[in-house]
N, C-alpha and C positions, 0 to 999 in steps of 0.2 A: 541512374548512375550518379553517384555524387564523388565529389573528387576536391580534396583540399590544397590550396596553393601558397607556397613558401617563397616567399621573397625578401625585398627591399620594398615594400609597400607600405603606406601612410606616412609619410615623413615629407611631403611636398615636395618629388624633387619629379619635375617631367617628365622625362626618360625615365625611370622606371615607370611612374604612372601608366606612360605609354604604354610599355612592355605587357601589364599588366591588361589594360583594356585592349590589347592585338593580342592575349593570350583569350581573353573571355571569347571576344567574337567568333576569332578562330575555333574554338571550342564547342559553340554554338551553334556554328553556324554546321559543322558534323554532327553535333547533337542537339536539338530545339531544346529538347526535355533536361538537358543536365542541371546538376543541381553541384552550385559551386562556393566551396566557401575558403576564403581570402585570411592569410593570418596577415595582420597589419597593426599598425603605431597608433592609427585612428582611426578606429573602427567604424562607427558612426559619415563620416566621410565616405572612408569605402563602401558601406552599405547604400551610402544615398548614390552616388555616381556611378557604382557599375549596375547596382539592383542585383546586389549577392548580397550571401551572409557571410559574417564575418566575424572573427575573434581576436581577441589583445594576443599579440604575438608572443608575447611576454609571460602567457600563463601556460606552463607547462603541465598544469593538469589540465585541463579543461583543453587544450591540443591534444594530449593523448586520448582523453575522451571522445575527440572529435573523431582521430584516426579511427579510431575502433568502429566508428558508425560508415565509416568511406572507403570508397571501392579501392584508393590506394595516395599518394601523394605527388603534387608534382612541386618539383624544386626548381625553380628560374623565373623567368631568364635574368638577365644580368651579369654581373661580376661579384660573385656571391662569397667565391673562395678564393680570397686574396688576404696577405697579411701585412698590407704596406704597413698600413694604418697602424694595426693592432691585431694580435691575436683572437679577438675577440669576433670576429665576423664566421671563421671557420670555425672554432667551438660552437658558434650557436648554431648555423647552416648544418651541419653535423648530425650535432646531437636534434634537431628536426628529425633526420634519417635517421638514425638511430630508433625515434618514437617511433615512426612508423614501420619499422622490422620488429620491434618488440611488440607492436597489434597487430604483427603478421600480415602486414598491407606492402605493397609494390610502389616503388619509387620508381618515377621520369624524371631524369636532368634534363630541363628543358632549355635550349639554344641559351646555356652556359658560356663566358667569358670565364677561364680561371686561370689567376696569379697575377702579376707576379705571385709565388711564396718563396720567399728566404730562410723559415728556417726549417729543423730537421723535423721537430716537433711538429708542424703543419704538415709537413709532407706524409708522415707517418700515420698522423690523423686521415688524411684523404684516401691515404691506399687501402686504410682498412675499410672505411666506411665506403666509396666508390666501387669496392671490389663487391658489396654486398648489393647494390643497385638493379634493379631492372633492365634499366636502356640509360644510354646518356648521352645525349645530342648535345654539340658545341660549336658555337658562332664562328670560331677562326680558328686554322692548321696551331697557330701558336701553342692557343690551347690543347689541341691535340697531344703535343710533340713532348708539353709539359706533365701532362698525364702517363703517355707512355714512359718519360723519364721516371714516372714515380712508380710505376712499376701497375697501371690497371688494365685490367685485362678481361673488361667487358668490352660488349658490342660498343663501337663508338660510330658516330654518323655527325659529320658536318653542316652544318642549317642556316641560314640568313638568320639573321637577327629577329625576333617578332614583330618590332615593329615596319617591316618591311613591308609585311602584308596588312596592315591599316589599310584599310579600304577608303582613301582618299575622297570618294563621290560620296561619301555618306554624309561626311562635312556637310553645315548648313551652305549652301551653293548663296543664299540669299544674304550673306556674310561678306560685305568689301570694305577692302580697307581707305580712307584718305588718302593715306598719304603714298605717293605715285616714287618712281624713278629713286631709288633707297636701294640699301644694303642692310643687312643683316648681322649681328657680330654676337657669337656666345662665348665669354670669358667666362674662367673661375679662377681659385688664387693658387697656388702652389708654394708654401713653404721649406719646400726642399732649395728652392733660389733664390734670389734676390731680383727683384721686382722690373728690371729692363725690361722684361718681354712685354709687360705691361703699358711700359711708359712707349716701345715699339709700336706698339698696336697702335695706341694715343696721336700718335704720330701719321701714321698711313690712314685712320680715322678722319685727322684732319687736311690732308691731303684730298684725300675724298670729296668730302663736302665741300673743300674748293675748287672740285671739280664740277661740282652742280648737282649732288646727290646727295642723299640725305644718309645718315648711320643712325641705326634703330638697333637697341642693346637687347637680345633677348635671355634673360636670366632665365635657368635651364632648375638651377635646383634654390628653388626658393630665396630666404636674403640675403643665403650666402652667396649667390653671382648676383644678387640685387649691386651686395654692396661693393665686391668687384668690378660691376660693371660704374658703378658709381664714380670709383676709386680711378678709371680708366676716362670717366667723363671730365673731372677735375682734372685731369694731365692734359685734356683736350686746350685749343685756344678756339677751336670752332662749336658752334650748337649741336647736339644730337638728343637723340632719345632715349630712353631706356622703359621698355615696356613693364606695368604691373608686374611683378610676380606671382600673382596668385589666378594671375591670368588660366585659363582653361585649354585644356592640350587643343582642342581644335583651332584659338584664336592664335596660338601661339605658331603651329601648321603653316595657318594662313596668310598671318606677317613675311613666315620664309618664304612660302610659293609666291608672292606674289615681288619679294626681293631681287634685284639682279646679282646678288653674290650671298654667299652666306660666308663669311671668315669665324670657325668655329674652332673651340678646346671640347668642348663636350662633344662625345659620344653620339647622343640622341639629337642633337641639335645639327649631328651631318646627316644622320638616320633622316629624320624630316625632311633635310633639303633631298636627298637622294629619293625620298617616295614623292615630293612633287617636281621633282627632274630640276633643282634649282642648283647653279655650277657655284663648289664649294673650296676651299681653300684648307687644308686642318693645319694645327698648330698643334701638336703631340705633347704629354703629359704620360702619357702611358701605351704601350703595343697595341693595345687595342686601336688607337687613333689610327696611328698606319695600318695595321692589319684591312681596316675597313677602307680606307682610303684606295690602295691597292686594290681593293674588291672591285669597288665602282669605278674605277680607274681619274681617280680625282687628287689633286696633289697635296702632297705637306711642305709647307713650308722650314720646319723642321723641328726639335723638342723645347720648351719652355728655356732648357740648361744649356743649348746650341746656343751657336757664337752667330745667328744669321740676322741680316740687316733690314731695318724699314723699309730700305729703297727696294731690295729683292721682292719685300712681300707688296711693298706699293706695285711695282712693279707689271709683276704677276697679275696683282686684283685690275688695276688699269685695262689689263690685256682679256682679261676676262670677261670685265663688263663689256667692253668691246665688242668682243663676239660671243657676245651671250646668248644669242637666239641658236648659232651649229653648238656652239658647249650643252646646250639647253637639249639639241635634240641627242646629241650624243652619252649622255648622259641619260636620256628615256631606254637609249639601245641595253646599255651595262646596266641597268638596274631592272628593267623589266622580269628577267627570267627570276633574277632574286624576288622577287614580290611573289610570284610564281610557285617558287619554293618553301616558301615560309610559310606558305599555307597549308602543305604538306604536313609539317611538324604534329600538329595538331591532332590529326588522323593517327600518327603514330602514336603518340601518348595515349590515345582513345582507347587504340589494338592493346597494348602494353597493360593498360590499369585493367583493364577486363579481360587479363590474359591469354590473348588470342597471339602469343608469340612461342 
């Protein structure tokens, strides 16, 4: 079986990296034999780290050429069809699906994130193209509710996130960190506000560390939180860290599990603390944050454009390192069954491309 995958792959940004290597295993680990090839930014990368083949996402022929040779396509995970940014993400995600309906091959939405979309022109695009799809599994009800709005009316099925089911123990065990008794913080920027929430953090950061604990920055999507997380270390008056960026998903894992809080904006950076049971704090940028927050029963302190204060989020984190060890096991309770599930996904997409549905 060979089977081609569509993402947000090669562009250095962890979380999806993730997504991508919890979509291979999983895959795998249902099929030994599969034969998987990766459309990505930097091919060569991709080829050496997962040990797939791979092609420029960017060449549109030689992806329909690929289609024609593969058993069908799979499109995810992530937050693929949104058009905060630009219109540009759904025309390309799209027209992928599109390629492979015209070499007559079966698409999987795989544990999709989608929208926001604002405008009409997006929505129009998605109802046509989603409505031609195979199966379409999606990470949170939001997404659901959004789809239904646009009017699709395929099978739809709700799924953990992929990287949920990252098999944690495969990690090198022989892997410890230094530095002891720390916190974990994943910033990125938001240009829709103006920068308090930043100079917030900065603040509760330094709090912290005059607590007797250390703050270790983990840049989630390459220099762009490098330089975020920088930007937030300058606001500081106390030391802290800020890890490589170019660090490796498992080193990166290991910093969190091994943290007694994680205060995160990124997405995958609560994903990780939630697969090593580490008690997490989100700061929202987009429904995705809470949506998943809500899942694992883990709190937000509230959106980047919220009026809410350092003292609340100091507040909170205080209380949490605290009792970090029942947060700790409560948090093994709410996430286990999701790791559980998201290994499921896989199996589906398997039945789906080789039309056993």
């Amino acid at each position: 079986m060979r089977i081609l995958i569509s993402g947000y792959y090669g562009f250095n940004n962890a979380g999806d990296e993730a997504i991508l290597k919890s979509i291979i295993i999983a895959l795998r680990d249902v099929n030994p034999t599969i034969d998987i090839v990766v459309l990505s930014n930097d091919v060569e990368h991709t080829k050496k780290t997962y040990n797939v083949d791979a092609i420029n996402r960017w060449n549109i022929f030689k992806i329909y050429s690929e289609l024609r040779k593969s058993d069908g396509l799979i499109s995810g995970g992530g937050s693929l069809l949104q058009d905060v940014t630009s219109s540009r993400p759904i025309l390309y995600y799209t027209t992928i699906i599109r390629l492979a309906k015209l070499a007559k091959k079966p698409t999987f939405i795989y544990a999709q994130g989608v929208g926001p979309i604002n405008k009409e022109k997006s929505k129009k695009i998605i109802n046509k193209v989603l409505n031609n799809v195979e199966y379409i599994t999606l990470r949170d009800n939001e997404s659901l509710k959004l789809l239904n709005e646009i009017g699709i009316n395929k099978p739809i099925t709700i799924v953990p996130d992929p990287v949920m089911g990252l098999n944690i123990t495969r990690l090198n065990k022989n892997k410890t960190r230094q530095e002891k008794d720390y916190i974990t913080v994943s910033v990125r920027d938001w240009d829709k506000c103006d920068e308090s929430f930043l100079e917030k953090i900065a603040i509760v950061c330094d709090k912290i560390v005059e607590s007797n604990k250390k703050v270790i920055f983990v840049p989630m999507h390459g220099e762009h939180d490098y330089k975020t997380s920088k930007k937030v270390l300058y606001m500081m008056k106390q030391e802290a860290n800020i890890l490589d960026h170019k660090l490796d998903i498992e080193d990166k894992i290991l910093y969190i599990k091994e943290s007694k809080l994680m205060i995160g904006m990124r997405l995958h950076a609560l994903i990780f603390a939630a697969t090593v049971n580490t008690p997490m704090i989100g700061i929202s940028y987009d429904p995705k944050i809470e949506s998943f927050l809500k899942l694992v029963k883990q709190p937000c302190i509230g959106s980047v454009e919220e009026k809410w204060s350092s003292e609340s989020l100091l507040k909170l984190s205080l209380n949490m390192i605290e009792n970090y060890e029942t947060l700790k096991e409560e948090l093994n309770q709410n996430s286990s069954e999701l790791i559980k599930l998201s290994k499921s996904t896989a199996n589906k997409a398997i039945d789906i491309l080789n039309k056993k549905y």
